[in-house]
C-alpha positions as CSV (number, residue, x, y, z in Angstrom):
1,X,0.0,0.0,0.0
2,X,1.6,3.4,-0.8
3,X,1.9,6.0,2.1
4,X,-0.8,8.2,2.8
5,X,-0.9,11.9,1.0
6,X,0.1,14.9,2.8
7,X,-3.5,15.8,2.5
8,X,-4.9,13.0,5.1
9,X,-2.6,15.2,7.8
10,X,-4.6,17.7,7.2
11,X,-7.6,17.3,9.5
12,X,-5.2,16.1,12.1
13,X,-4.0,20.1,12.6
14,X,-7.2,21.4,12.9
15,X,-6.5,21.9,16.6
16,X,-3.6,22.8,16.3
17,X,-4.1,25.8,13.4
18,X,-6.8,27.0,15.8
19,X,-4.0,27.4,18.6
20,X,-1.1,28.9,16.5
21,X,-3.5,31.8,15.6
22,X,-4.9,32.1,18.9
23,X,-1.3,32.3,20.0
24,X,-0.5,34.7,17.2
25,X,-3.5,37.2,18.1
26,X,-1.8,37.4,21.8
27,X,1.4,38.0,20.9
28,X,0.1,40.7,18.3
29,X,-2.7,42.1,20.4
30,X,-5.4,44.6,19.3
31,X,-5.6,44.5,16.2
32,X,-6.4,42.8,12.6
33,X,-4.1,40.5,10.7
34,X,-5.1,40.2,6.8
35,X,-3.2,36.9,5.3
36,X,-3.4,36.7,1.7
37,X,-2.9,32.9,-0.1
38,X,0.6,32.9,-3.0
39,X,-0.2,34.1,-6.7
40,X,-0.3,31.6,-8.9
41,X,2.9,32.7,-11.4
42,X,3.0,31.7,-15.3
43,X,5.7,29.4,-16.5
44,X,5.1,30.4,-19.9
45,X,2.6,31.1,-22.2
46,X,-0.8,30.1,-21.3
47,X,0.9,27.6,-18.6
48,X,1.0,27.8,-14.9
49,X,4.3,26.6,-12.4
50,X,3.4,24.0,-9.8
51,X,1.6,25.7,-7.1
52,X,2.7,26.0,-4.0
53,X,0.8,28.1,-1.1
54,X,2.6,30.7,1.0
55,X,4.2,29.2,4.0
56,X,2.4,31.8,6.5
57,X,-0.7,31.4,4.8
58,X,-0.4,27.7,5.1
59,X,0.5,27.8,8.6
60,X,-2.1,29.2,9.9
61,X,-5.2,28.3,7.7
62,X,-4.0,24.4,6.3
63,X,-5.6,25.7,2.8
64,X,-3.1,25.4,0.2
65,X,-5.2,27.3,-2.3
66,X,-4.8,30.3,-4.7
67,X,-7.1,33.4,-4.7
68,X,-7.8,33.2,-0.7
69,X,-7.5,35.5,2.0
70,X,-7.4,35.1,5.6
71,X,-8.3,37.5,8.1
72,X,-8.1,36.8,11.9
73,X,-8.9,39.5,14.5
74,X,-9.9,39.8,17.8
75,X,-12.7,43.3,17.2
76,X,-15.6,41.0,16.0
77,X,-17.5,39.4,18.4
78,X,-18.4,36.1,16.0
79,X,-16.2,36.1,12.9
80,X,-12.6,36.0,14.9
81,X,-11.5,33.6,11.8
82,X,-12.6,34.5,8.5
83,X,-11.8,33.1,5.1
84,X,-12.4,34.8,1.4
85,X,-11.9,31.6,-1.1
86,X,-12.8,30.5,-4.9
87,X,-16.3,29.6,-4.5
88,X,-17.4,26.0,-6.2
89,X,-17.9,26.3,-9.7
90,X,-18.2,22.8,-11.7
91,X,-17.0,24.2,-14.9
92,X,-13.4,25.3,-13.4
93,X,-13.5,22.3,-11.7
94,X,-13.8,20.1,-14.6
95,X,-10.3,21.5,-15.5
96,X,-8.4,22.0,-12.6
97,X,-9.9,19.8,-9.4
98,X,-12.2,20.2,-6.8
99,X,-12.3,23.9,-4.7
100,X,-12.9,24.0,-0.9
101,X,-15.5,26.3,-1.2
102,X,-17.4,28.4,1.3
103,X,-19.0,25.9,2.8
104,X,-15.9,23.8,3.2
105,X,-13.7,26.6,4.4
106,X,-16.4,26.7,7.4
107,X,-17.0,22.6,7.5
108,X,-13.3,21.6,7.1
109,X,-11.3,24.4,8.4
110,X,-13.0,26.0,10.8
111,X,-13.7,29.0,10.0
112,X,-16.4,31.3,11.9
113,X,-17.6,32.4,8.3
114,X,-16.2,32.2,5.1
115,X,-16.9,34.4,1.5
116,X,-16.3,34.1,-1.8
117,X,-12.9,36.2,-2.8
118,X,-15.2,38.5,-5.0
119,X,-16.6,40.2,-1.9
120,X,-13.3,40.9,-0.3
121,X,-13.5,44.4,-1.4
122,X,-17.3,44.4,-0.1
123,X,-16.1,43.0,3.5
124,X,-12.8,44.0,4.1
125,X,-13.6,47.4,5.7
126,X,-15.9,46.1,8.0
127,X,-13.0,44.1,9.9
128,X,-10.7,46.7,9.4
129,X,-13.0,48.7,11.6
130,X,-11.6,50.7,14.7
131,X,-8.7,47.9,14.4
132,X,-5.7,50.2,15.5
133,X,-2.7,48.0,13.7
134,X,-3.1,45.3,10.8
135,X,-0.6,42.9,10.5
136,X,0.0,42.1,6.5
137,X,3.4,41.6,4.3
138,X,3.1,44.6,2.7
139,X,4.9,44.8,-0.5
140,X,4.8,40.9,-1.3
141,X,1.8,41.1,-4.1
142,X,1.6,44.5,-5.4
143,X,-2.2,43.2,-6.7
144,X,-3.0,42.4,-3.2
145,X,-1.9,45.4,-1.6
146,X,-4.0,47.4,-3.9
147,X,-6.8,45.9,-2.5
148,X,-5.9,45.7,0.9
149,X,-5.1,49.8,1.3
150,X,-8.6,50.7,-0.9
151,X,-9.9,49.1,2.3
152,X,-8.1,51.0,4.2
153,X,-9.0,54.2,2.6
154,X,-12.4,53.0,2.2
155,X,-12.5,52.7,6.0
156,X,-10.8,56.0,6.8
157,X,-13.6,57.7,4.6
158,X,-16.1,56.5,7.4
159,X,-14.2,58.1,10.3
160,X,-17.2,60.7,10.6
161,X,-19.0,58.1,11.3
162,X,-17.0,56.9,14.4
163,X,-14.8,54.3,12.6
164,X,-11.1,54.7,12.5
165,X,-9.0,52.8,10.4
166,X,-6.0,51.2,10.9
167,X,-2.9,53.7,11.5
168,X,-0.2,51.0,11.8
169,X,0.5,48.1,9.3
170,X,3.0,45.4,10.5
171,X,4.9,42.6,8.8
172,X,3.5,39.3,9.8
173,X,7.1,38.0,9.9
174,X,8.0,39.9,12.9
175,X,5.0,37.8,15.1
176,X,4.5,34.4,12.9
177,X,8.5,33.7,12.2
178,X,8.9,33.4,15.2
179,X,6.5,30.7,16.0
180,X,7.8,28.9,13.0
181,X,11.1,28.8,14.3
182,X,9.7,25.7,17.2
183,X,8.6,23.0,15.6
184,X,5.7,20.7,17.1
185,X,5.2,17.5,17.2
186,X,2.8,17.0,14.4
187,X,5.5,19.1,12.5
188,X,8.3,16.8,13.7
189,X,6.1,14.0,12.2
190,X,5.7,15.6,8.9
191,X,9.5,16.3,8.5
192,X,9.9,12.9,9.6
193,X,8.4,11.7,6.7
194,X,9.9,14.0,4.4
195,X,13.2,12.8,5.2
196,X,12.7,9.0,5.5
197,X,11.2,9.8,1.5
198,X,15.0,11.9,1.4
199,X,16.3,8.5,2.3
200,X,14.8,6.6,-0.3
201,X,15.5,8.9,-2.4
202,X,19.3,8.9,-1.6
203,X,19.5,5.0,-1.4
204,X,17.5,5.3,-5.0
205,X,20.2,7.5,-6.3
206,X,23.6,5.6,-5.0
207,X,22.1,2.1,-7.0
208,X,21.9,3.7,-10.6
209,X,24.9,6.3,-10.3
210,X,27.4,4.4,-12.5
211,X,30.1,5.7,-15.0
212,X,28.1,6.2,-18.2
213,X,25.0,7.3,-16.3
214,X,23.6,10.8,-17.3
215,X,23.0,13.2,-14.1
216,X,19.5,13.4,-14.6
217,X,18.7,10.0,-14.5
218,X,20.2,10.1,-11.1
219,X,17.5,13.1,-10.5
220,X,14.3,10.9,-11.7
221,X,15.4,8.3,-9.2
222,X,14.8,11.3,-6.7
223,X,11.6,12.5,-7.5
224,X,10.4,8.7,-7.8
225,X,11.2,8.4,-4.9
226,X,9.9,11.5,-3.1
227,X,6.5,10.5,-4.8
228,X,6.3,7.1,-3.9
229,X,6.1,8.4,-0.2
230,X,3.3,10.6,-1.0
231,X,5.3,14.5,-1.2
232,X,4.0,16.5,-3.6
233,X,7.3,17.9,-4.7
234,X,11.1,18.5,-3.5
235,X,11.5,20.9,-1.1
236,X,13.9,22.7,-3.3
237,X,15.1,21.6,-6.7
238,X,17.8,18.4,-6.6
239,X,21.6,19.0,-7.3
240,X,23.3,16.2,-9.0
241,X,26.5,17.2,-9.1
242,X,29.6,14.9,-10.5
243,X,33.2,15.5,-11.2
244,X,33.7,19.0,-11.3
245,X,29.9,20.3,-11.3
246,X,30.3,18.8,-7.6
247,X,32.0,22.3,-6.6
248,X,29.6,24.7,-8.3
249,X,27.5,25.4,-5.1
250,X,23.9,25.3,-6.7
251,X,24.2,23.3,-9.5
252,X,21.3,22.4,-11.4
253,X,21.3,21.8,-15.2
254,X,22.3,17.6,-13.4
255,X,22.8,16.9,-17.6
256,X,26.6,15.8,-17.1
257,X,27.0,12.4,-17.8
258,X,29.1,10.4,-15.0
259,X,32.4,9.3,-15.3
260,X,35.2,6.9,-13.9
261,X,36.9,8.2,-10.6
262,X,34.1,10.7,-10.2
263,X,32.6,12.3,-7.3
264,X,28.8,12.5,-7.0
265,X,27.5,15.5,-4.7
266,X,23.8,15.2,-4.4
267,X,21.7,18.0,-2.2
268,X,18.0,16.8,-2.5
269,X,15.2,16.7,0.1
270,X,11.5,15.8,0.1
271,X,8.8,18.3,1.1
272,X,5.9,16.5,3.0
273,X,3.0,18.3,4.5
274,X,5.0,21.6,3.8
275,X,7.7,20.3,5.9
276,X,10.9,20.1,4.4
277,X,13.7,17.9,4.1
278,X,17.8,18.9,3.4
279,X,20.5,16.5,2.9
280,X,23.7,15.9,1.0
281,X,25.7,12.9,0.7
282,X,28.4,12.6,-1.6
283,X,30.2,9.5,-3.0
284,X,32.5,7.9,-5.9
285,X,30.0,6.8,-8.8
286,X,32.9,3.8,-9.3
287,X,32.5,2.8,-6.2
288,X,35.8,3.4,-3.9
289,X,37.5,6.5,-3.6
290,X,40.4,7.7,-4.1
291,X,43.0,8.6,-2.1
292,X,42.8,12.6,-2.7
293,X,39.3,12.4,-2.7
294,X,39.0,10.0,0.4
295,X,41.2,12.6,1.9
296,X,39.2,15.6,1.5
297,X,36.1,13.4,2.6
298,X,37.1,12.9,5.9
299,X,38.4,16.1,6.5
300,X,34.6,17.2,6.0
301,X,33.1,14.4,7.9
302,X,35.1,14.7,10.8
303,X,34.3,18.7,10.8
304,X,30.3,17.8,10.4
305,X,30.5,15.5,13.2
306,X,32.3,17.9,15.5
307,X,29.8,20.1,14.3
308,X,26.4,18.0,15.2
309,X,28.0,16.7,18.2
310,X,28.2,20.8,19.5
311,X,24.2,21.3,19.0
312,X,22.6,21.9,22.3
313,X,20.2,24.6,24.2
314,X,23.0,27.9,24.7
315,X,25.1,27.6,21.8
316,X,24.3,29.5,18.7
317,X,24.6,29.1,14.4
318,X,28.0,31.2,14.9
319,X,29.2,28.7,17.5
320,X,28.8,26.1,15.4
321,X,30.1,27.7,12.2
322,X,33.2,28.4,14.0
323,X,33.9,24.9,15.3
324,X,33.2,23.7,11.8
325,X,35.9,26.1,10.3
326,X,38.6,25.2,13.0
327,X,38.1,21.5,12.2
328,X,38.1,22.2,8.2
329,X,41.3,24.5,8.3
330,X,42.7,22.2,10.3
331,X,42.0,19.4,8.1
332,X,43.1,21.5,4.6
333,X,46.7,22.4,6.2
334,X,47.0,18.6,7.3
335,X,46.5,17.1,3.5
336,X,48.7,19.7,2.3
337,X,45.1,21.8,0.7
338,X,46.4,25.3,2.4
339,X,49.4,26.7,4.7
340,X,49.1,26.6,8.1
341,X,49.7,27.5,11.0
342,X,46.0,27.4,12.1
343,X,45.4,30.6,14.0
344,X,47.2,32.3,11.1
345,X,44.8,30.5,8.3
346,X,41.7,31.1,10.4
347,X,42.6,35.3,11.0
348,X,43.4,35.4,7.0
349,X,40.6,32.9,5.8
350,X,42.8,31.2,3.6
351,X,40.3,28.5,4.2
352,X,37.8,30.5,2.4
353,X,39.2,29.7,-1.0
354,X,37.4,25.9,-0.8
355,X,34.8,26.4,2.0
356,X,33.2,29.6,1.7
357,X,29.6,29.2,2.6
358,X,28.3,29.4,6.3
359,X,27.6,25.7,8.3
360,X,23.5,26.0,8.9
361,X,20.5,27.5,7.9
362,X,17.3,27.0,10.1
363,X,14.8,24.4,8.1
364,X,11.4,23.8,8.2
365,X,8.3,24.7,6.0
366,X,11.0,26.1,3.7
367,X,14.1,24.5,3.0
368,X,16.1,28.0,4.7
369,X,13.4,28.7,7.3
370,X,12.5,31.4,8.6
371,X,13.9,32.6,12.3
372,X,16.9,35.0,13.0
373,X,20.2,34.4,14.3
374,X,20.8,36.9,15.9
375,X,18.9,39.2,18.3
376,X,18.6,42.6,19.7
377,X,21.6,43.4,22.8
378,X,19.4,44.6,25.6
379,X,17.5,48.2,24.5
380,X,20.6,49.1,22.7
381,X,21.4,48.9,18.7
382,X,23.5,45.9,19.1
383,X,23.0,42.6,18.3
384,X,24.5,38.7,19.7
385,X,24.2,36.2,17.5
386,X,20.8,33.9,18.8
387,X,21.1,31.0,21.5
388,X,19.6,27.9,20.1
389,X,16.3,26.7,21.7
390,X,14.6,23.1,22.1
391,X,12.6,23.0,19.0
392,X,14.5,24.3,16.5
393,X,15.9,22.6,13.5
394,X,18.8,23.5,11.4
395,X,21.3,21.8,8.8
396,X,24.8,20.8,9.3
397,X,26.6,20.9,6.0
398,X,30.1,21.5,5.5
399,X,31.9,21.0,2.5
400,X,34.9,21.5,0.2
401,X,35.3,22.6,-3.2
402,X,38.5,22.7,-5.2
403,X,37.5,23.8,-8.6
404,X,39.4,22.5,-12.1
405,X,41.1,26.0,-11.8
406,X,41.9,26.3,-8.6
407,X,45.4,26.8,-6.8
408,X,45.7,23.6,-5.0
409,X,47.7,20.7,-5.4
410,X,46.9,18.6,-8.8
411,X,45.9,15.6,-7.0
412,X,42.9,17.7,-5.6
413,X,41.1,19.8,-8.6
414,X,38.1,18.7,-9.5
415,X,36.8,17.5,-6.0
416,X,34.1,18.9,-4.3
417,X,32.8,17.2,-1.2
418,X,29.3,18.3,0.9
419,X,27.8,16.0,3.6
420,X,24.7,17.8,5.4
421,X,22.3,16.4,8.1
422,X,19.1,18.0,9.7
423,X,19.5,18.2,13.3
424,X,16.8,19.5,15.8
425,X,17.7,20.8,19.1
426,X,16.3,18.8,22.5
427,X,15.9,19.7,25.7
428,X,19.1,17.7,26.5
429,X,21.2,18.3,23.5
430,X,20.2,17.3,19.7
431,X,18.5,14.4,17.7
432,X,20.1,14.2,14.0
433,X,17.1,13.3,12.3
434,X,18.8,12.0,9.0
435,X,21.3,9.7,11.1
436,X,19.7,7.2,8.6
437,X,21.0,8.2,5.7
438,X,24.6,6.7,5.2
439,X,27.4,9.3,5.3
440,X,30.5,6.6,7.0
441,X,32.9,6.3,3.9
442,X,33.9,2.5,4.5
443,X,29.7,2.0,4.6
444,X,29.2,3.7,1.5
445,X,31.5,1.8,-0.2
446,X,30.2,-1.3,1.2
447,X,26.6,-0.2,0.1
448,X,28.1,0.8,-3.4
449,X,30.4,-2.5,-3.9
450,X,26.7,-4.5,-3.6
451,X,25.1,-2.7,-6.5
């Protein structure tokens, strides 16, 4: 039997969407927040990209359709939740798939009271009404905002009347990114699933990357994958990376074909009830390394696991970073990659020649999440980098890439090594949650010699 859709989670956050906007209207108090669904954007032509709702949106309504608007307040005595959405219409439907519709927007997601999206101009003022502050992402969807403010002037025009409009507008991100940041359980499940599909995917990928094999076919194993598990799409589009291509950081055109004595970088992670999944693994397509190459590999395995092993409640993103770029300088001046001494390569970030990207991002409904690292220094201007929390979860991914043309001992051009690993942060310390997914060099040659 295959594995359930993301869609049968859906009823199972009903409770909990209720609760993150109840939490979100006491942290942003009096006031109106307006929520508008993602524009569907045109791939070319007459044809539509792959939609995909708004994170925020999503979040906080579960409805991952176009042409929708949320507005949650706390000045209306019975409509506190309110939903403007596409209204039935067989016709459309018989094109593009079943609607919610009013009556389901009320039915399945709970909303006090729910409109079609061609009365939002109609409606709108009358929740805007003596609302003092409005939280909406001003700027995101210029045709949005146009009909946002006409409500606002619309309800300024009525302040003869006794009804003020709202006189602040606030970005949602500055109240909902931070909730993001903490992931619950039923999120922890979701990503869990997203990354056993990321698994797959990966074991998929190591059994047909041979010499001879084209990049892309490498890619379809992916997204097979990712699908048989039920995710509607990767969180983020796969790079399939050999031989050289493996030290272009965001490599995508995966159209190289494989060769012998290569090096396969692949960066690909499931999305699964818009929780996302980010991990890298790189390997020898023949099947055993080679000495430069096995060197450079464990000169970023050992700085990963230094890395994960440093995750806990207190330290930060910067702690960690810097950990990771002791071990890898370290590493680099032992196998002869840069000069040492250490301090001296660290001050002048000679290291930054083959590792020049920072160690984590946060992850979660998008593949770099939301949530700052660093935070205000008391009442002053100043800012310290953020102390982790119980909750989060971020990557662990550093690499090395010596391109063809780089100065660097012949032995080592060409070779560019990643290994990344989502890690949450526990109470006591951390949980890598893609500890799965083989990384060990000595196992992945094991698992490639059985091919």
């Amino acid at each position: 039997m295959p594995p359930e859709s993301p869609l049968a989670f859906a009823p199972a956050l009903s409770t909990e969407l209720a609760e993150r906007r109840r939490v979100l209207m006491e942290r942003f108090g009096n006031g109106v927040v307006v929520l508008a669904s993602a524009p569907v954007h045109v791939r070319n032509h007459d044809v539509e990209h792959p939609y995909r709702q708004d994170s925020d949106f999503f979040y906080l309504t579960g409805l991952d359709e176009p042409e929708s608007v949320a507005v949650i307040t706390n000045r209306h005595a019975e409509h506190r939740y309110v939903l403007f959405v596409r209204p039935r219409d067989p016709e459309r439907e018989t094109w593009d798939g079943p609607r919610i519709g009013v009556d389901g927007a009320v039915k399945q997601l709970g909303a006090d009271a729910a409109f079609p999206i061609s009365e939002l101009a109609e409606r709108l003022p009358g929740y805007l009404a003596n609302a003092p502050r409005m939280l909406y992402a001003l700027g995101r969807d210029p045709a949005m905002d146009t009909r946002v403010l006409a409500a606002v002037h619309l309800t300024r025009r009525r302040q003869r009347m006794g009804v003020l409009a709202p006189t602040e507008i606030v970005d949602p991100s500055a109240h909902v990114h931070p909730m993001r940041l903490f992931k619950s359980a039923l999120e922890l499940d979701a990503m869990g699933r997203a990354i056993e599909a990321t698994r797959e995917g990966h074991a998929a990928a190591m059994r047909v990357a041979k010499p001879g094999a084209f990049e892309y076919e490498v890619e379809a194993e992916l997204v097979r994958a990712f699908r048989r598990h039920g995710c509607e799409r990767p969180a983020y589009e796969p790079i399939v990376g050999s031989g050289p291509n493996a030290t272009i950081l965001h490599y995508r055109k995966n159209d190289r074909r494989m060769e012998e004595n290569d090096l396969l970088l692949i960066d690909a992670g499931a999305e699964w009830g818009y929780q996302s999944a980010d991990v890298t693994r790189t390997f020898p397509v023949s099947g055993r390394f080679t000495k430069p190459q096995r060197a450079i590999y464990d000169v970023v395995l050992r700085a990963q696991e230094l890395a994960i092993a440093a995750v806990r409640p207190g330290v930060t993103v910067e702690d960690v970073h810097r950990i990771t770029v002791r071990a890898i300088t370290e590493g680099m001046i032992e196998i002869g990659l840069i000069e040492g001494p250490v301090e001296d390569a660290i001050e002048k970030e000679r290291f930054k020649a083959f590792y020049m990207h920072r160690t984590s991002h946060w992850l979660g409904m998008d593949v770099h999440d939301v949530g700052s690292y660093y935070v205000y220094e008391g009442e002053g201007p100043s800012t310290r980098p953020r102390a982790m929390e119980a909750g989060a979860v971020l990557t662990i991914e550093p690499g090395i890439y010596v391109a063809k043309d780089a100065k660097a001992p012949s032995e080592y051009l060409g070779i560019g090594v990643r290994i990344e690993d989502d890690v949450l942060v526990t109470e006591s310390g951390h949980r890598n949650l893609a500890a799965a997914i083989p990384k060990n060099a000595d196992e992945l040659e094991r698992i490639l010699a059985s091919r």
